[in-house]
C-alpha positions as CSV (number, residue, x, y, z in Angstrom):
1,X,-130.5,50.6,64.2
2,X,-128.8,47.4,64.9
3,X,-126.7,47.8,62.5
4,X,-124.9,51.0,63.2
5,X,-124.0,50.0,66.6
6,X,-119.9,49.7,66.9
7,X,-118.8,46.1,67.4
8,X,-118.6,45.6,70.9
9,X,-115.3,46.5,72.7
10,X,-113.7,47.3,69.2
11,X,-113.0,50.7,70.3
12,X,-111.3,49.5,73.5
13,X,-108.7,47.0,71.3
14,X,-107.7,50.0,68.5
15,X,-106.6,51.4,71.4
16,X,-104.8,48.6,73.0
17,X,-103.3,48.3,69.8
18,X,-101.7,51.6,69.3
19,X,-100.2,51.9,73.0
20,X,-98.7,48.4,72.3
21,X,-97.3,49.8,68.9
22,X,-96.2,53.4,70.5
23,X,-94.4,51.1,73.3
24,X,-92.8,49.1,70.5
25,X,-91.6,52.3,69.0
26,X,-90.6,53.6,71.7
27,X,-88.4,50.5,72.8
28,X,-86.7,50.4,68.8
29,X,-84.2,53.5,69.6
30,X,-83.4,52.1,72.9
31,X,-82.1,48.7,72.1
32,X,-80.9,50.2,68.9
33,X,-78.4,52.5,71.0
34,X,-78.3,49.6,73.2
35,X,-76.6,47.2,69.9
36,X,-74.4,50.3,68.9
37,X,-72.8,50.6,72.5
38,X,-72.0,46.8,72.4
39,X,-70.7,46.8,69.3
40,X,-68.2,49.7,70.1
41,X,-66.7,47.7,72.9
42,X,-67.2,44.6,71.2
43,X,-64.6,46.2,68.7
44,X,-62.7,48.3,71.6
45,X,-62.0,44.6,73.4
46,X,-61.1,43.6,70.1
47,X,-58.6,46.2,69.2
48,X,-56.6,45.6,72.6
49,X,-57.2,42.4,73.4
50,X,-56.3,41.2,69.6
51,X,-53.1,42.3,69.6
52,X,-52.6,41.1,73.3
53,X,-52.9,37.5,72.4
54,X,-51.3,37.9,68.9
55,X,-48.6,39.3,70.6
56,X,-48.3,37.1,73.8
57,X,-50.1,34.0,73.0
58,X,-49.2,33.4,69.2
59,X,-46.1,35.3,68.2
60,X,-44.6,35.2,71.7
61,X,-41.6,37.0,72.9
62,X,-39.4,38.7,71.0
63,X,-35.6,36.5,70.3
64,X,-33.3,37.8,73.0
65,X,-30.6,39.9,71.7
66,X,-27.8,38.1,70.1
67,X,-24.5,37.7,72.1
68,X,-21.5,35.7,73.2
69,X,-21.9,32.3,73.9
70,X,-20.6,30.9,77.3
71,X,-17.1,30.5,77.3
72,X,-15.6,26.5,77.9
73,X,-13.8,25.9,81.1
74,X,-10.5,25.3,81.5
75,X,-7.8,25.0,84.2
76,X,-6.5,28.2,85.4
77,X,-3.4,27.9,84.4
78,X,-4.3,26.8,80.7
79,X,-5.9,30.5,80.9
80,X,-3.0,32.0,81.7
81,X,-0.8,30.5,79.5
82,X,-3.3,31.4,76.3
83,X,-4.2,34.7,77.9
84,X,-0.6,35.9,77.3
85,X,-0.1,34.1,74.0
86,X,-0.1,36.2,70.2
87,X,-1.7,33.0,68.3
88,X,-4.9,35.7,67.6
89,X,-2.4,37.3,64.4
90,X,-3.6,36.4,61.1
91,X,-6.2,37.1,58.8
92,X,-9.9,35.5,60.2
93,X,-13.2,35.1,58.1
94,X,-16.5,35.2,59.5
95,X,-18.0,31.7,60.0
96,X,-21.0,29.8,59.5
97,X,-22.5,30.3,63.1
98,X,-22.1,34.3,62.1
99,X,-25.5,36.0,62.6
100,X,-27.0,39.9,61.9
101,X,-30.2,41.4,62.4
102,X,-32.2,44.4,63.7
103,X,-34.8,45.6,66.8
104,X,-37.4,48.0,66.1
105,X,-39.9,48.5,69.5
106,X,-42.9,48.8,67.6
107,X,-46.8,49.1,68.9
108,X,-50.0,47.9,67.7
109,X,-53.3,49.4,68.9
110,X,-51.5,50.1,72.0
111,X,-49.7,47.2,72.5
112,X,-45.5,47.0,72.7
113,X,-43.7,44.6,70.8
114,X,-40.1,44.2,69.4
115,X,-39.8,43.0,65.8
116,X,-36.5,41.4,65.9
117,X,-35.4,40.1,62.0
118,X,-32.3,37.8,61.5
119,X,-29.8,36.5,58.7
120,X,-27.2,33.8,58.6
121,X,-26.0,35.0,55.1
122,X,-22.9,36.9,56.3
123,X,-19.8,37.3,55.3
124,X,-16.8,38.8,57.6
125,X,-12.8,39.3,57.7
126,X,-10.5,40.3,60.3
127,X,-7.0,41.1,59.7
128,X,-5.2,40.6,62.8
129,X,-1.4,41.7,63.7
130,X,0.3,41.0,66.5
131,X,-2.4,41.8,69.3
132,X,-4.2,44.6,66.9
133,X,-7.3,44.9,64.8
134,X,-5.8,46.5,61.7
135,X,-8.8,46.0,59.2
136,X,-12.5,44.0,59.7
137,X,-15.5,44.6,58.1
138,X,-18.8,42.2,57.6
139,X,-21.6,42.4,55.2
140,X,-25.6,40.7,55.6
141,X,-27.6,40.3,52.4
142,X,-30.6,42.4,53.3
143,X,-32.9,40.3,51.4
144,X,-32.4,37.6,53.7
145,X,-33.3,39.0,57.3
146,X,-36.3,38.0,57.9
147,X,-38.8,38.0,61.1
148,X,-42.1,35.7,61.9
149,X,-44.3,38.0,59.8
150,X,-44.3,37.8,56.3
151,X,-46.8,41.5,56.1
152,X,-43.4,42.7,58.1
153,X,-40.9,41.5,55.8
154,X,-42.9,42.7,53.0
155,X,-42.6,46.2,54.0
156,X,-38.6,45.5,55.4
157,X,-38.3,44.7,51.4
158,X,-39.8,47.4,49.8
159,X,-40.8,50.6,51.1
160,X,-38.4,50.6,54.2
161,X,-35.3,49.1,52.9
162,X,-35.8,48.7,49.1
163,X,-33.6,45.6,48.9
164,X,-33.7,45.4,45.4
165,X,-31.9,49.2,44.8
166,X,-29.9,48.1,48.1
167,X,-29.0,44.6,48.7
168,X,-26.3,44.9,51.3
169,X,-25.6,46.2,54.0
170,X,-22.1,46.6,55.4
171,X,-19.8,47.1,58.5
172,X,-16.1,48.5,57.7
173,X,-13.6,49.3,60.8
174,X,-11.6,52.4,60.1
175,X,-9.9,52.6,63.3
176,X,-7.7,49.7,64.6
177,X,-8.7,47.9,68.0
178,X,-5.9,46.9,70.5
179,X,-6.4,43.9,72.1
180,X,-3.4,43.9,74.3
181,X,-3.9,42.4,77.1
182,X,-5.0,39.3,75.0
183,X,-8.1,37.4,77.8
184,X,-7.7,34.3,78.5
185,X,-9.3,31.9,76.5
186,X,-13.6,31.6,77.5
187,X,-13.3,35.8,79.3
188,X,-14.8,38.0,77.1
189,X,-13.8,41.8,76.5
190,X,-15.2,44.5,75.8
191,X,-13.8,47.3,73.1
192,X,-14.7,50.2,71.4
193,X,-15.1,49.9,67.6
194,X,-15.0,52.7,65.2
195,X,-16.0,52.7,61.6
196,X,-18.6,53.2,58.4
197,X,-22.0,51.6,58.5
198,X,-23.8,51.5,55.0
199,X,-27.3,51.3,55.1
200,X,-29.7,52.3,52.3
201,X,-27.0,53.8,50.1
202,X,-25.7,56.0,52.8
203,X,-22.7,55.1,54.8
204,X,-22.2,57.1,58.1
205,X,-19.9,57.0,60.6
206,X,-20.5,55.1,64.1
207,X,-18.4,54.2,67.3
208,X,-19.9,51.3,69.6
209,X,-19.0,49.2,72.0
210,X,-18.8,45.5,71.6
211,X,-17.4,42.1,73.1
212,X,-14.8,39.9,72.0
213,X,-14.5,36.4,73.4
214,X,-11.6,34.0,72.6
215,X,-12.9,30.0,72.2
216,X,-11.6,27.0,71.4
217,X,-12.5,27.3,67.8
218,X,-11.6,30.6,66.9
219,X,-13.0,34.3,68.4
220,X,-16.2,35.6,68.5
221,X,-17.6,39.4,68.8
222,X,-20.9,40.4,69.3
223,X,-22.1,44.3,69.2
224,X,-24.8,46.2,68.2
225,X,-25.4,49.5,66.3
226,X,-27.8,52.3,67.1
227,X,-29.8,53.4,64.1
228,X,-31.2,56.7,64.0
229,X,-33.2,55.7,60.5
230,X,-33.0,59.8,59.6
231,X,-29.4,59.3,59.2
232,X,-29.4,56.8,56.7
233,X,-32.6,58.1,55.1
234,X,-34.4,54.9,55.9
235,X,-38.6,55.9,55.8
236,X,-40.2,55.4,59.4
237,X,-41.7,52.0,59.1
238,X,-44.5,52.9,61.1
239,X,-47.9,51.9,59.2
240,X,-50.2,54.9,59.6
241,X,-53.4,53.6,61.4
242,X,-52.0,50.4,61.8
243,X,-48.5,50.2,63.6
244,X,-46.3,52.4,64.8
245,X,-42.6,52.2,65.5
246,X,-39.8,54.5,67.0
247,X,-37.6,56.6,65.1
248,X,-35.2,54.5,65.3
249,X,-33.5,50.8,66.1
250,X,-30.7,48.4,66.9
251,X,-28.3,46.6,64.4
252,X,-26.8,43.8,66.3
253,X,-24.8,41.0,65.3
254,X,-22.8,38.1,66.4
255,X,-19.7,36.8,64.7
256,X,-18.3,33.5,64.6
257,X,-15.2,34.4,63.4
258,X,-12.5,31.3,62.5
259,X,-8.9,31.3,61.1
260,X,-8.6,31.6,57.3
C-alpha cells in the first residue's frame, strides 16, 4: 500500500546523520587533548617566562653590593703628609650615610635572583687609639631592612627572623685592628676583623675581611659577613613550592663613620 512505502531517501539521511555524529564524536577527544596540551604550555610559558619579566623587566637587578665610595683627590704630597699623621685616635660614631643589609640568591620557578634588603637605622662606635682599633661594634634594627617586596619582608619579619622576639642585630669586634701604616687620605685598606655577630638570639664568632677608607669627613669601612643561617638557627627561607633560596647569605654593610 501507498502508505507503507518508507519516505523516500529517509533511510539514506539516518545514515548521513549518524556518520556525521560518529565523526563529531570522534573529533571531541581529539581537540579535547588538543585544549589540554595548550593549556599545559600555556601554563609551562607562564611559570618561566613570569618570573623572567618579573624579575628582569619589573623588579630589575638586584642593588649592587654596598661599598666604599670613591675617594677625593688630592695633591700627592697632601697624601703623604695625612698618610703618616695619628689624627684617626678618638672615639668615632657611626653616621647618618651608615647602611646594613643582607643577599640571599634565591630562585623562582627556575629563575635566579638576589633579594638584597637594606636599613639606614644604624648605630656604630669606634674607639680609636693611636693607630689601633681597640673596640667597635654597630647594630641595625631588623625591623627596618627592607627589600622591593612586601610578601618578602613579610616572611624576613616573621617566620625567618621573628623581629618582634629579636629586634637587633649586632656587630662587636673582640680583637683590635692595627692600622699602622695609616693610608693616605682617599686609599682604602683592607684588614681583617675579628669578632661576635648576633643574629636571632645567637651570637657566633666570625673573622672577615673588610675595607677602610680615610675621607675628608671622617672614615669609612665597608665588609660583609657570610651567614651560614644553621649557625644562627635562622629557618631556610625558602618557600616550599614557591621559592627557594640557598642555605645561606651575605651580611654586608657600609659605615660612615664621623668623629664624636
Amino acid at each position: 500500500m501507498p502508505g507503507n512505502e518508507p519516505w523516500p531517501g529517509g533511510r539514506d539521511r539516518v545514515i548521513k546523520r549518524k556518520q556525521e555524529v560518529s565523526a563529531v564524536s570522534s573529533r571531541g577527544p581529539r581537540r579535547s587533548l588538543r585544549w589540554v596540551i595548550a593549556a599545559v604550555a600555556v601554563v609551562a610559558v607562564l611559570a618561566v617566562g613570569g618570573p623572567y619579566v618579573f624579575f628582569h623587566f619589573v623588579e630589575g637587578s638586584a642593588p649592587a653590593p654596598l661599598s666604599l665610595k670613591a675617594g677625593a683627590s688630592q695633591s700627592a704630597s697632601a697624601s703623604s703628609a695625612q698618610g703618616n699623621s695619628d689624627s684617626v685616635a678618638g672615639s668615632w660614631k657611626a653616621g647618618s650615610g651608615s647602611r646594613v643589609g643582607y643577599r640571599v640568591k634565591e630562585v623562582l620557578f627556575g629563575q635566579a635572583h638576589t633579594a638584597v634588603g637594606r636599613s639606614s637605622s644604624v648605630a656604630g662606635q669606634m674607639m680609636i687609639t693611636g693607630t689601633t682599633v681597640n673596640t667597635a661594634s654597630f647594630t641595625v634594627k631588623m625591623v627596618t631592612i627592607h627589600t622591593d617586596s612586601s610578601q618578602r619582608d613579610a616572611q624576613f619579619d616573621g617566620r625567618i627572623m621573628d623581629v618582634a622576639a629579636y629586634p637587633t642585630g649586632t656587630f662587636t669586634l673582640t680583637k683590635p685592628i692595627r692600622l699602622a701604616p695609616l693610608p693616605a687620605l682617599g686609599a682604602a685598606k683592607t684588614y681583617t676583623a675579628t669578632g661576635n655577630l648576633t643574629l636571632h638570639g645567637q651570637t657566633r664568632p666570625v673573622t672577615f675581611p673588610l675595607k677602610a677608607e680615610r675621607t675628608a669627613s671622617g672614615i669609612d669601612v665597608a665588609g660583609s659577613i657570610p651567614v651560614l643561617f644553621s649557625k644562627w638557627t635562622i629557618p631556610n627561607p625558602s618557600f616550599t613550592g614557591f621559592v627557594t633560596t640557598q642555605n645561606h647569605g651575605i651580611l654586608e654593610f657600609l659605615l660612615d663613620f664621623k668623629q664624636a
